[in-house]
C-alpha positions in Angstrom: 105.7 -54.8 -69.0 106.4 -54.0 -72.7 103.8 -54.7 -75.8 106.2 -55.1 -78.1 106.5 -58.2 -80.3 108.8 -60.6 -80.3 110.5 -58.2 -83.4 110.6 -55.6 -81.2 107.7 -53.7 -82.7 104.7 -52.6 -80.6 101.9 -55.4 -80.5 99.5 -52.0 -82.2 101.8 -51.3 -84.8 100.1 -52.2 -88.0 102.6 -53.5 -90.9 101.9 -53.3 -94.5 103.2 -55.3 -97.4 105.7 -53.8 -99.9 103.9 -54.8 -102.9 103.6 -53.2 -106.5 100.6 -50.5 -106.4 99.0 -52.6 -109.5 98.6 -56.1 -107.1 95.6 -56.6 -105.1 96.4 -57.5 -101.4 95.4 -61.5 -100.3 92.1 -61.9 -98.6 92.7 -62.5 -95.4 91.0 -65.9 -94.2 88.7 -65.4 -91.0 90.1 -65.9 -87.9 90.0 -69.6 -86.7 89.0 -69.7 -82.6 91.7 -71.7 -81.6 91.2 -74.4 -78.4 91.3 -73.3 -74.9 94.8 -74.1 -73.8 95.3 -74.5 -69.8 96.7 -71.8 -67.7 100.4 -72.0 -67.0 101.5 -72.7 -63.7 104.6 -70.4 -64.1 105.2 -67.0 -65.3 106.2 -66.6 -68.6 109.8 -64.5 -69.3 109.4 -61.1 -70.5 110.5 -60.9 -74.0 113.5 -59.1 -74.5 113.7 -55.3 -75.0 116.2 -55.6 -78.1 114.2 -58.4 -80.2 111.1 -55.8 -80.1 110.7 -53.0 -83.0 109.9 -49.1 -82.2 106.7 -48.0 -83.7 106.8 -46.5 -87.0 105.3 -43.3 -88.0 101.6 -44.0 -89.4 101.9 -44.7 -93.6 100.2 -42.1 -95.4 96.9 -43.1 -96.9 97.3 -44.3 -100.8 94.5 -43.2 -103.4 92.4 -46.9 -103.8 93.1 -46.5 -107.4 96.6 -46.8 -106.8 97.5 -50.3 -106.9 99.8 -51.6 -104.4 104.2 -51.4 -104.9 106.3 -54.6 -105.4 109.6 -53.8 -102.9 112.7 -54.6 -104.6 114.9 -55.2 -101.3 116.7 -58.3 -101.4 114.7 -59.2 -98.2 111.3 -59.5 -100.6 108.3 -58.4 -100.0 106.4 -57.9 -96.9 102.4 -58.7 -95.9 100.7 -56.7 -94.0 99.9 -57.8 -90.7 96.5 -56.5 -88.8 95.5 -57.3 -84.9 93.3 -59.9 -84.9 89.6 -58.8 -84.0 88.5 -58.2 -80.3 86.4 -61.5 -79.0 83.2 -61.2 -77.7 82.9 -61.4 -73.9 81.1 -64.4 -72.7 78.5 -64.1 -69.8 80.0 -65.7 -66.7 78.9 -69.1 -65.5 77.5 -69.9 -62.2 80.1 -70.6 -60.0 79.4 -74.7 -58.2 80.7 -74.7 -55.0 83.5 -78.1 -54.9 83.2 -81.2 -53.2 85.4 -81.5 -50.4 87.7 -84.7 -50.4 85.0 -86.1 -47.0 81.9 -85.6 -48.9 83.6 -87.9 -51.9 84.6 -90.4 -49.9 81.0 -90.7 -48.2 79.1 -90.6 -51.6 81.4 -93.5 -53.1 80.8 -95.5 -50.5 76.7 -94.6 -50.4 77.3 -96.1 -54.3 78.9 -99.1 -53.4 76.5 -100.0 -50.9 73.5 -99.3 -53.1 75.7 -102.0 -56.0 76.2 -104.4 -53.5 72.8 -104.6 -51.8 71.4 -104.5 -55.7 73.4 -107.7 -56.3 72.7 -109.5 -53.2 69.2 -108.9 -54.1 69.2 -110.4 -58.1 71.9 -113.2 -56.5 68.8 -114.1 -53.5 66.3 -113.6 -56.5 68.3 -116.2 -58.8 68.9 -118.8 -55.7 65.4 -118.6 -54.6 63.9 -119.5 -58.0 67.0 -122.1 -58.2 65.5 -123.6 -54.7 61.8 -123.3 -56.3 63.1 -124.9 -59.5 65.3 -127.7 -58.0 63.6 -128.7 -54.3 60.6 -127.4 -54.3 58.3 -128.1 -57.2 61.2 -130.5 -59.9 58.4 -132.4 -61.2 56.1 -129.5 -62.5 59.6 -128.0 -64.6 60.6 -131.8 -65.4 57.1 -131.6 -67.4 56.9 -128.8 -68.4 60.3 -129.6 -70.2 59.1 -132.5 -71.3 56.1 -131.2 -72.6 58.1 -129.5 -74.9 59.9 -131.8 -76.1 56.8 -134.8 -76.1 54.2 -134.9 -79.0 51.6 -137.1 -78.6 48.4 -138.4 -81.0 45.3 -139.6 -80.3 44.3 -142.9 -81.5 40.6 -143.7 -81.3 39.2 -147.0 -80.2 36.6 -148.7 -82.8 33.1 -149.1 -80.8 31.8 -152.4 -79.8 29.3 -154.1 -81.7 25.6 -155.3 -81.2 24.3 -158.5 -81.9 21.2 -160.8 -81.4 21.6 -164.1 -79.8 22.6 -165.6 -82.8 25.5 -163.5 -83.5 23.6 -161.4 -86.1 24.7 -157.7 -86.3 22.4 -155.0 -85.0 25.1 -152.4 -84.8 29.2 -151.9 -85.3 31.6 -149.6 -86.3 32.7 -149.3 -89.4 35.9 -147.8 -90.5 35.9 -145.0 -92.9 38.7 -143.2 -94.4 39.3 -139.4 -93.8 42.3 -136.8 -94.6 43.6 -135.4 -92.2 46.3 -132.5 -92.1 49.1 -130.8 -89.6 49.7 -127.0 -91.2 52.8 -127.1 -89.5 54.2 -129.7 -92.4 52.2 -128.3 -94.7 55.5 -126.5 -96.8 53.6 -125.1 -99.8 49.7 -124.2 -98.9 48.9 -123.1 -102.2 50.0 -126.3 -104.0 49.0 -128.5 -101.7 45.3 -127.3 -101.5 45.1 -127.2 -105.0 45.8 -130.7 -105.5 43.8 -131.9 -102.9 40.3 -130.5 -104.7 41.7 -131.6 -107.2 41.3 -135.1 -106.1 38.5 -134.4 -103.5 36.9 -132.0 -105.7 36.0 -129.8 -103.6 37.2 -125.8 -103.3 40.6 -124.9 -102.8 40.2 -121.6 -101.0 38.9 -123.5 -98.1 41.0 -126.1 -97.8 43.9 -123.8 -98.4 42.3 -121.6 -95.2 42.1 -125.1 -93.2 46.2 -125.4 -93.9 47.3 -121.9 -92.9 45.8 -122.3 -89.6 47.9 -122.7 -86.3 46.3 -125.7 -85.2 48.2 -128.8 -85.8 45.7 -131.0 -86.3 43.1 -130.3 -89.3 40.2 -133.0 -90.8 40.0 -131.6 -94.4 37.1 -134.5 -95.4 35.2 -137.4 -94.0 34.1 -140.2 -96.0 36.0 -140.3 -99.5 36.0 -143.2 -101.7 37.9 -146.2 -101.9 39.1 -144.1 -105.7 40.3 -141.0 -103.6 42.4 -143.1 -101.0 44.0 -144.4 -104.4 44.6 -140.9 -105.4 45.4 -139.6 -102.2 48.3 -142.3 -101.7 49.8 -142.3 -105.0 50.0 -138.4 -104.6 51.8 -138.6 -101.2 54.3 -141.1 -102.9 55.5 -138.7 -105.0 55.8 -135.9 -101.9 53.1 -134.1 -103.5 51.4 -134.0 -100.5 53.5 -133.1 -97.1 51.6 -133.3 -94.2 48.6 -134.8 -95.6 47.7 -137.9 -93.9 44.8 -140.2 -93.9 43.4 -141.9 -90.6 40.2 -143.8 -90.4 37.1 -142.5 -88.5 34.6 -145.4 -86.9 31.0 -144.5 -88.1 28.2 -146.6 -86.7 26.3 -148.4 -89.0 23.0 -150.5 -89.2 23.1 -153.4 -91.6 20.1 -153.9 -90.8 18.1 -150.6 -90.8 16.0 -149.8 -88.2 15.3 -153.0 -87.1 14.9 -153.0 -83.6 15.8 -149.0 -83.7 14.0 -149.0 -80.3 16.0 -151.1 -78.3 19.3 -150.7 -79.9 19.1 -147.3 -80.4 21.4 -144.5 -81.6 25.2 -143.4 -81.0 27.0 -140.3 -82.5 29.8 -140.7 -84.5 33.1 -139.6 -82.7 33.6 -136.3 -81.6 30.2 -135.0 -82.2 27.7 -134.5 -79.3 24.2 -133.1 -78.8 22.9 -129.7 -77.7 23.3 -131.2 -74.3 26.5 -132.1 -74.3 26.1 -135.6 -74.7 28.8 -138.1 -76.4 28.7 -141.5 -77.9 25.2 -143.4 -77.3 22.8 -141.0 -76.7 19.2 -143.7 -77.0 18.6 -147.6 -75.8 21.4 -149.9 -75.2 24.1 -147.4 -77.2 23.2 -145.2 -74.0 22.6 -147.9 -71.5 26.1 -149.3 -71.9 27.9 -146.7 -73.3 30.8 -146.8 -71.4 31.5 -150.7 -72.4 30.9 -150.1 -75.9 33.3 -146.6 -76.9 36.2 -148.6 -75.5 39.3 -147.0 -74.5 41.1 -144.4 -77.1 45.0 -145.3 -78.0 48.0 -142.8 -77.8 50.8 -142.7 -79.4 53.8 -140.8 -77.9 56.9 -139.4 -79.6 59.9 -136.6 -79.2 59.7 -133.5 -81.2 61.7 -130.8 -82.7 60.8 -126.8 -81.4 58.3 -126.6 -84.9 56.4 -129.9 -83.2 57.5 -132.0 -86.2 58.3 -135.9 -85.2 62.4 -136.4 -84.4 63.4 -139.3 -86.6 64.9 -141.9 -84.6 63.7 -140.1 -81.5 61.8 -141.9 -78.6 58.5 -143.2 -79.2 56.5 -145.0 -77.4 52.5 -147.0 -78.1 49.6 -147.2 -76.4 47.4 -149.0 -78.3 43.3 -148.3 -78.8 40.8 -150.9 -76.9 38.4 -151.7 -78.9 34.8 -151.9 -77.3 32.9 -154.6 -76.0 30.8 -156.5 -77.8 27.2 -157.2 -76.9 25.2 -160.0 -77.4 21.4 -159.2 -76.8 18.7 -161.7 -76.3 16.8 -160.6 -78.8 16.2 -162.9 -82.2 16.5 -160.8 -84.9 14.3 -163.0 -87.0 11.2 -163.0 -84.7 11.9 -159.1 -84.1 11.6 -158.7 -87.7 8.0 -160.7 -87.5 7.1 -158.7 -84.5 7.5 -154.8 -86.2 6.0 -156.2 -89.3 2.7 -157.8 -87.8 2.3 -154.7 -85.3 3.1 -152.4 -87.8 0.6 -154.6 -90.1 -2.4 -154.5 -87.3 -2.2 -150.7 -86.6 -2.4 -149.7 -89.9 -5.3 -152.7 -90.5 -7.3 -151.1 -87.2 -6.7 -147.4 -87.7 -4.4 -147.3 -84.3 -2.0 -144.7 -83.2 0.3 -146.9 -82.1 1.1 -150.3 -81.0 3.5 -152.8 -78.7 4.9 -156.3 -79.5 7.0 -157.9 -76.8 7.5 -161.8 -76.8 9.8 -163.6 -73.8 11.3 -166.9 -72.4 9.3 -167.3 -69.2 12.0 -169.2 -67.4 15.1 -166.8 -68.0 13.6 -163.5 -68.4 15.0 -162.8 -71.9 13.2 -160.7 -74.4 13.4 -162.3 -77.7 11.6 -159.6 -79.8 10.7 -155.9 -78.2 8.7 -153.6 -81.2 7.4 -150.1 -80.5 5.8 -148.7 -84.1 3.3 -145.3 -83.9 1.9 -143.3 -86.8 3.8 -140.1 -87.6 1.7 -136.9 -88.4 2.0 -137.6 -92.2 0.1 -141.2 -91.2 3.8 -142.8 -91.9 4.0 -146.2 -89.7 7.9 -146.4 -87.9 9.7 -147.6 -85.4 9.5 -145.3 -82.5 12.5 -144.6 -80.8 11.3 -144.3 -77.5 11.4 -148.2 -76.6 7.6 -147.5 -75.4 7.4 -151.2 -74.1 9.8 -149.6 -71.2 8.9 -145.5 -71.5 5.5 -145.3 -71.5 2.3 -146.9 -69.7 -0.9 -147.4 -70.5 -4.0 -148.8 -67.8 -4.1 -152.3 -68.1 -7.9 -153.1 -67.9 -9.0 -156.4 -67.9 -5.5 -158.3 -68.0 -4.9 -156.9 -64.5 -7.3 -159.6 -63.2 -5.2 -162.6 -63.7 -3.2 -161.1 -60.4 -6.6 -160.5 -58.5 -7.4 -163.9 -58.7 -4.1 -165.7 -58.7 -3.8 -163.8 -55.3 -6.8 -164.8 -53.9 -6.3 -168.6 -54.9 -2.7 -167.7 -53.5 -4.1 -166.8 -50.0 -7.0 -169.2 -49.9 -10.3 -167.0 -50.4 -11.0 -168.7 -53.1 -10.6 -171.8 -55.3 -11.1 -171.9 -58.9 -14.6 -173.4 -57.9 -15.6 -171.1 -55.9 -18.9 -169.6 -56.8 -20.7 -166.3 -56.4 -23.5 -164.1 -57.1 -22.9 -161.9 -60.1 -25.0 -159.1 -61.1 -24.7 -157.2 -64.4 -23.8 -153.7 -61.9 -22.8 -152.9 -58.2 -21.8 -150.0 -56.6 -18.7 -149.7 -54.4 -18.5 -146.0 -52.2 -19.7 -143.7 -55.0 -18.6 -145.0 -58.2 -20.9 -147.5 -60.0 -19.4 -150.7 -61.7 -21.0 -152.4 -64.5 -20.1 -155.6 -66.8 -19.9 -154.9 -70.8 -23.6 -156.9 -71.3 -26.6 -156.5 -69.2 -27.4 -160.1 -67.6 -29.5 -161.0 -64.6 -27.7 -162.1 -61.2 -25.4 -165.1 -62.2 -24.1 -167.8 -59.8 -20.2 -168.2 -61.9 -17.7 -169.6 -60.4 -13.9 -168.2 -60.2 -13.0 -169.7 -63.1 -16.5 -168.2 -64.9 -15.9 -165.0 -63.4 -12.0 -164.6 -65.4 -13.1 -166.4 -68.1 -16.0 -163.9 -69.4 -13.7 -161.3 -68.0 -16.8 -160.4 -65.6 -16.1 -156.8 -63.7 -18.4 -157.2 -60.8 -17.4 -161.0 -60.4 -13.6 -159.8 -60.2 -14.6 -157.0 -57.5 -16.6 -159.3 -55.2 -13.3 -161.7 -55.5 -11.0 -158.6 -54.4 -13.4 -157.7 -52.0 -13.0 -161.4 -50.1 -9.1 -161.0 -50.6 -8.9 -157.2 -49.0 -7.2 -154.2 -49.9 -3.8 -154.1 -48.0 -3.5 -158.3 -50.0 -4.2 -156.7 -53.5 -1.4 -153.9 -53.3 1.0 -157.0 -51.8 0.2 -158.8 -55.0 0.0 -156.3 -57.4 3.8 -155.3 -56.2 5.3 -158.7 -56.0 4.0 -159.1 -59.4 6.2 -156.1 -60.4 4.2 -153.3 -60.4 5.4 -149.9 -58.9 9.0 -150.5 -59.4 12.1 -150.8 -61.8 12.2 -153.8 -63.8 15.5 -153.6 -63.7 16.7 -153.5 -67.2 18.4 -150.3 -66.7 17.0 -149.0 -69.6 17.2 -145.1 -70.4 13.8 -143.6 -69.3 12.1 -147.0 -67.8 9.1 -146.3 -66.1 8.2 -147.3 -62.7 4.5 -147.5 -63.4 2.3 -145.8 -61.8 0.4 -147.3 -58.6 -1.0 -145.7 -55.5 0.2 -146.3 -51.8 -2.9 -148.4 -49.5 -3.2 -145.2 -47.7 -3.9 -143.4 -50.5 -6.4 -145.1 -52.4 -10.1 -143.5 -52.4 -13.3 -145.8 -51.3 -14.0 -147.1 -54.6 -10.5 -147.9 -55.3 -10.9 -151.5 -54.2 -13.3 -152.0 -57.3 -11.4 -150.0 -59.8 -7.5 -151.6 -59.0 -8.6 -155.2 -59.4 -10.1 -154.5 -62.7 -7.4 -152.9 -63.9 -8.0 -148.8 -63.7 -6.3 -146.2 -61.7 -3.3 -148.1 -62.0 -0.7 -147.7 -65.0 1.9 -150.2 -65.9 4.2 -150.6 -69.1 4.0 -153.4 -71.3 7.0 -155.1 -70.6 5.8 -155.1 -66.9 2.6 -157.2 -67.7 4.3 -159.7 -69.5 6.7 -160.2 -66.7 3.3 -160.3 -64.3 1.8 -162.9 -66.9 5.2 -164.9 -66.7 4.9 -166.1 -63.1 2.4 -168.2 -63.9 4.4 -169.5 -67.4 7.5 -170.1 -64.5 5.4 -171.9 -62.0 4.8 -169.3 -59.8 8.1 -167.8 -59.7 8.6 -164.0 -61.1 12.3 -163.1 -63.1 13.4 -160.1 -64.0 13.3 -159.2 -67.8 17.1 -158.7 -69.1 18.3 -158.2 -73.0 21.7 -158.7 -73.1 22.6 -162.2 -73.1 26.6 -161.8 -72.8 29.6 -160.0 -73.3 32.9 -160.5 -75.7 35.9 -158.0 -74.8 38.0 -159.7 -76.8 38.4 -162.9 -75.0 35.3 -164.7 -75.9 31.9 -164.4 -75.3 30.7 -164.2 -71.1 27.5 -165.0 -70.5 25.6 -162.5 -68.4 24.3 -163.4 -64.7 21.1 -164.8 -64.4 18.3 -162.4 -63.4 16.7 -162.6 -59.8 13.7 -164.0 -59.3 11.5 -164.4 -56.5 8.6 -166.4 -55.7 5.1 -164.9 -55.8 2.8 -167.9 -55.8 2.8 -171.4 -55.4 3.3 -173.9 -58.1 0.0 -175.1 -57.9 -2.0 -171.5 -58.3 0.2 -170.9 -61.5 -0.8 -174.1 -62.5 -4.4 -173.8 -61.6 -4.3 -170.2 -63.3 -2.9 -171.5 -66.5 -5.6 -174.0 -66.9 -8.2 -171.1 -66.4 -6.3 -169.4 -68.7 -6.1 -171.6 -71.3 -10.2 -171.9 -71.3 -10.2 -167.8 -71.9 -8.8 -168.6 -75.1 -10.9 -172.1 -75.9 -13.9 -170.7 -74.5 -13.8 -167.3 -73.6 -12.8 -163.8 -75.2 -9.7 -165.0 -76.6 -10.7 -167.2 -79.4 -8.7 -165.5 -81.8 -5.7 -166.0 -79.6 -5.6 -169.8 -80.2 -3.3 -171.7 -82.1 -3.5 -175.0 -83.8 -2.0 -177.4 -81.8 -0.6 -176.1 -78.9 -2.4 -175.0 -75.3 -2.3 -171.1 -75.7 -3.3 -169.6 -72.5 -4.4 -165.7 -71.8 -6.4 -162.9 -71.2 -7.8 -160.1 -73.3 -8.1 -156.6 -71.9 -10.0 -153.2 -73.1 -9.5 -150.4 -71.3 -10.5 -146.6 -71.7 -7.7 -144.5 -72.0 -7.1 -141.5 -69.2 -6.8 -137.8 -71.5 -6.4 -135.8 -68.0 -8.1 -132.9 -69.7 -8.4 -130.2 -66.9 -11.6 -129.4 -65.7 -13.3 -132.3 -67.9 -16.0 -134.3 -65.7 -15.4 -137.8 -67.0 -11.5 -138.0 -67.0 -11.6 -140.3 -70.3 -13.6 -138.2 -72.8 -11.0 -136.5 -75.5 -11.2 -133.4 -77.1 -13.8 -134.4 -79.3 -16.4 -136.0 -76.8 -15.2 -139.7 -77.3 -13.4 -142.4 -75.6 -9.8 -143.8 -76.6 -9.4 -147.5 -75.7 -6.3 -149.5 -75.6 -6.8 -153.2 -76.3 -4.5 -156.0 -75.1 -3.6 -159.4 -75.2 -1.2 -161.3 -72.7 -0.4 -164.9 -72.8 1.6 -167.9 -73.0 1.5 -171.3 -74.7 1.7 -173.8 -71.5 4.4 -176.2 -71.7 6.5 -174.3 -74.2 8.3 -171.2 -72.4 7.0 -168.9 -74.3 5.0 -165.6 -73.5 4.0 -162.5 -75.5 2.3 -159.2 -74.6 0.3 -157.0 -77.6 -1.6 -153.7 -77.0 -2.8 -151.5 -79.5 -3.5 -147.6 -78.7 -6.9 -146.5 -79.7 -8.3 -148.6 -82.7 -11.1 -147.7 -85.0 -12.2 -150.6 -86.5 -13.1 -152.8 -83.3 -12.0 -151.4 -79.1 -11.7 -155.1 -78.0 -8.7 -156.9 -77.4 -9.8 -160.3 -78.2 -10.8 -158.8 -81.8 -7.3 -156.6 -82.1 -4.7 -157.7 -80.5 -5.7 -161.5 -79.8 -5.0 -162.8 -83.7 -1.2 -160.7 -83.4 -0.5 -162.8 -80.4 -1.7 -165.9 -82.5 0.2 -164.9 -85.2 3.6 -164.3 -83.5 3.0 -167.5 -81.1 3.0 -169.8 -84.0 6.2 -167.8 -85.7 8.4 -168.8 -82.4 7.3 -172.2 -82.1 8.3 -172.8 -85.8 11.6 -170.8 -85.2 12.2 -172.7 -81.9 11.1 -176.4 -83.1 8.7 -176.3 -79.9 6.9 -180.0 -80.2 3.0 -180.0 -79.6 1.9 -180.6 -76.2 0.2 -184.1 -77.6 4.3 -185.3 -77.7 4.7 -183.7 -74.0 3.2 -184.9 -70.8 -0.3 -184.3 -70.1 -0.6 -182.1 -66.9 -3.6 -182.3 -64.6 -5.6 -178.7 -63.9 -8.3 -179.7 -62.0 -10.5 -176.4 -62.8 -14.5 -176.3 -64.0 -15.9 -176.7 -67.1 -17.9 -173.3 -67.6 -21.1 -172.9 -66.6 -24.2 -172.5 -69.3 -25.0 -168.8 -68.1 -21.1 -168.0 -68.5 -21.1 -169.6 -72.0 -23.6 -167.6 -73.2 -21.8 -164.1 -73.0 -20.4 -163.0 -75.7 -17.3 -160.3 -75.7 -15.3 -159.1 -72.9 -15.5 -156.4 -70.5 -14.7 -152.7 -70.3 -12.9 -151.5 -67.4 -15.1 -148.7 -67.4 -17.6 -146.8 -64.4 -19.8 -144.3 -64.6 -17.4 -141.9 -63.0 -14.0 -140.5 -63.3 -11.1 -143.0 -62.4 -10.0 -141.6 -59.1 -14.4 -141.9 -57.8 
């Protein structure tokens, strides 16, 4: 096939312009690689022989100074035309071997099977979770929605009160004003904090830090005046204050101090707790009856938008707070107020450590007055707040022998008449029992023997009666067991099984040692025989109000113990204690008071110490007491002093409190004199003349330690 161009000239041939020797020839632009055109699928026509120019003879070489010629043919001038440059060869790719039309049939389909298997898969995925969603578990979704889209707010419920038997306030809530914020409506931090220490005066860059948080519910302060409510409202008026609310907080509050601390006791205001974890009442009858008195919290429900703020005109519904339930105690706040005050009086008088008051209504159980006082370490007389007339226990000495004999009488070993032969001394196993004064061998009667409070006339009456008979009395009289108040940390007492006591254990229980009891217990001992032989439980609340009215408690159980005429024959023998026995001081003018004074050595437990009552210091702690009633006016009362200095015996300590407190009630009570009442016949023994001479009480005291 020919080269030649389409002019007939050979493809090699290189043509140069005619153009004047003086003009420059063009640059010629670089060759542009044009884009790879597709092969032909026919032959291309051979150009034609007579369109193709012969080559020329070569043009000879021009000097370079010479410039180029301008042709004057009519045909104009001519460029030169050179061959394009060679291109460079390209390294020859690797040569993939085709797929035949089989193998892309099989692979399309392996892809549609993989596509369809994937969506069978998410469609099974998206029904099963429809299934879950729909049938299985609607209700947890439904709430979930709903949770959403429902706000609630808590509303707290104001605590009951506490009030004597006269409707006087021991304890209520009061409500105090607080702000409260929700950072989510809080639109301008900055401003708002500002003008809120402004008001509160207080530091902004804290309560601007409580108003960025993410909770929605922030208390910026508690207790602000009645001036900063103003303040606070007048602000919020003029929408200074978005999201700024204020919501009252229930404190508890005393109006009358810490009267009665003891047995009310304490209650935390809401939301705080102890290091325990304890809520609410936390001491006394706040603990006790807790649950009554917080009440039931309100809640208040509405919709809300997806930034938690309230919808307006959306759904809301109210469920309002409970308040608490009142209590009414049986306690009179004006003879409680008598009774801290004249304790208080005769432990700082007597040098004491501490001291008890309790005064009660024989015939119901109810405690009118309960005060527990002690000296602090800085010699400070308080209120305790223990409740010690419930907590603690002390020996009871010498007032334990009112049960020793009223069970003997009870059983018929003896009769107030009864007579016997009394030494000053007597040994029982190994221990060695003495009276408080040296006298020779007396013949007393039962009625001598409890008036001068004789220890060795009280064992030989035990000793008729019998060991398994004492425990039986000593427990129906309510030793060993709950008295039932349900008061927090009431003690049982302490008092041994039968089985367990040693051989001089039936002279040390009678008179009132190796046994423990609190005061609250005695009293209750010492008011079968005020309730004609009948014991009732103590109680202190008197009824309830929930909002309906006031509900009057149920009674307390009783039981009988002894007969009516052994509490009556013990009252009469306890009335001559007091006219002419140990408890002179206990008398008062007027009225038949009736009751028994008791010293007794205080355990210290020191380990390894021989005598089990010597202290630290080498000397012996006493705690004196004075039980008793005034017969004919349902009326009983229980003092005991811990260790005095200026006198140990209970006739000279705690005798002239119970005088004092006995004539208080009777005033407060309008209780007539017995000379306006029925006379009542005893039928006990004058004392004898070797009785009346002894002077003072006894000591439950041995020469050995108090187990023998």
């Amino acid at each position: 096939m020919s080269d030649d161009d389409f002019f007939g000239r050979p493809s090699s041939t290189t043509i140069h312009d005619q153009r004047p020797a003086t003009r420059p020839a063009p640059a010629r632009p670089a060759p542009r690689r044009a884009p790879k055109k597709p092969a032909a699928t026919t032959a291309r026509a051979p150009r034609s022989a007579s369109l193709r120019t012969p080559p020329s003879a070569p043009r000879a070489s021009r000097p370079p100074s010479a410039p180029p010629s301008r042709s004057t043919s009519a045909s104009g001038p001519r460029r030169i035309a050179t061959a394009p440059a060679p291109r460079p060869v390209r390294p020859a790719r690797p040569t993939v071997p085709g797929l035949t039309g089989a193998q892309l049939r099989t692979r399309t389909r392996r892809r549609l099977l993989a596509f369809v298997i994937a969506m069978v898969a998410v469609v099974a995925a998206v029904g099963v979770q429809l299934v879950k969603v729909q049938v299985v578990h609607p209700a947890r979704y439904v709430a979930y929605g709903q949770s959403q889209r429902d706000g609630s707010r808590a509303l707290p419920a104001s605590r009951g009160a506490i009030y004597d038997r006269n409707g006087q306030a021991f304890a209520m809530s009061v409500a105090e004003p607080m702000v409260v914020a929700d950072p989510a409506q809080v639109k301008h931090p900055v401003a708002t904090a500002n003008a809120l220490a402004r008001i509160l005066g207080a530091d902004a860059a804290g309560i601007q830090a409580e108003l960025t948080t993410t909770s929605r519910y922030k208390v910026i302060a508690k207790q602000i005046t009645q001036a900063q409510v103003t303040k606070i409202k007048a602000a919020q008026a003029k929408s200074d204050l978005e999201g700024i609310t204020l919501e009252d907080e229930y404190l508890r509050s005393n109006p009358n101090g810490d009267l009665a601390n003891a047995v009310v006791g304490h209650a935390l205001p809401e939301g705080q707790k102890t290091a325990e974890g304890q809520t609410g009442g936390i001491s006394g009858i706040e603990r006790e009856y807790d649950r009554q008195l917080k009440g039931q919290p309100g809640k208040l429900y509405y919709e809300q938008d997806v930034w938690g703020k309230p919808i307006a005109g959306g759904h809301r519904k109210l469920d309002p707070a409970k308040q608490g339930t009142d209590l009414y105690l049986t306690l009179d706040q004006s003879l409680q107020y008598e009774a801290e005050h004249a304790i208080s009086d005769e432990v700082a008088a007597s040098g004491a450590k501490s001291g008890q008051a309790v005064i009660m209504r024989p015939s119901t159980g109810e405690v009118l007055a309960m005060a527990s006082v002690a000296k602090d370490d800085q010699g400070k007389i308080a209120n305790t707040r223990d409740n010690r007339s419930v907590t603690s226990v002390f020996e009871p000495g010498s007032v334990n022998k009112m049960i020793t004999v009223a069970g003997a009488i009870q059983d018929g070993a003896v009769t107030p008449t009864t007579m016997f032969d009394v030494p000053d001394q007597l040994q029982v196993a190994d221990r060695v029992f003495h009276d408080s004064e040296l006298h020779p061998a007396s013949a007393w009667s039962t009625t001598d023997i409890l008036v001068t409070s004789s220890n060795i006339g009280t064992i030989k009456i035990a000793q008729q009666l019998g060991k398994a008979r004492i425990d039986h009395y000593l427990r129906d009289f309510g030793f060993g067991q709950d008295i039932g108040l349900g008061f927090p940390g009431e003690t049982r007492g302490i008092l041994k099984d039968p089985q367990d006591w040693s051989g001089s254990d039936i002279g040390a229980m009678p008179i009132g040692q190796g046994i423990a009891v609190s005061a609250l217990q005695m009293l209750a001992a010492y008011n079968v025989v005020a309730n004609d032989g009948v014991y009732v439980a103590p109680k202190l609340v008197a009824s309830t109000d929930s909002g309906a009215g006031q509900v009057p408690t149920e009674p307390s159980s009783g039981h009988r113990v002894i007969s009516a005429d052994t509490a009556a024959k013990m009252q009469a023998m306890l009335s001559k204690v007091v006219s002419d026995g140990t408890g002179k001081d206990a008398a008062v003018p007027g009225y038949e008071a009736a009751g028994k004074t008791g010293t007794a050595r205080i355990p210290q437990n020191i380990p390894g110490a021989e005598d089990g009552y010597l202290d630290a210091n080498g000397r012996y702690e006493y705690q004196s007491s004075f039980v008793g009633m005034i017969n004919g006016a349902d009326l009983s009362i229980i003092v005991t002093v811990e260790d005095p200095r200026t006198s140990i015996y209970g006739a000279d300590i705690a005798a002239p409190v119970f005088a004092h407190l006995a004539a208080t009630a009777l005033r407060r009570y309008e209780v007539p004199p017995p000379a306006l009442l029925d006379p009542a016949d005893h039928a006990v023994p004058e004392l004898s003349a070797s009785a009346r001479e002894v002077d003072g009480e006894d000591v439950a005291s041995s020469t050995s330690t108090p187990q023998g």
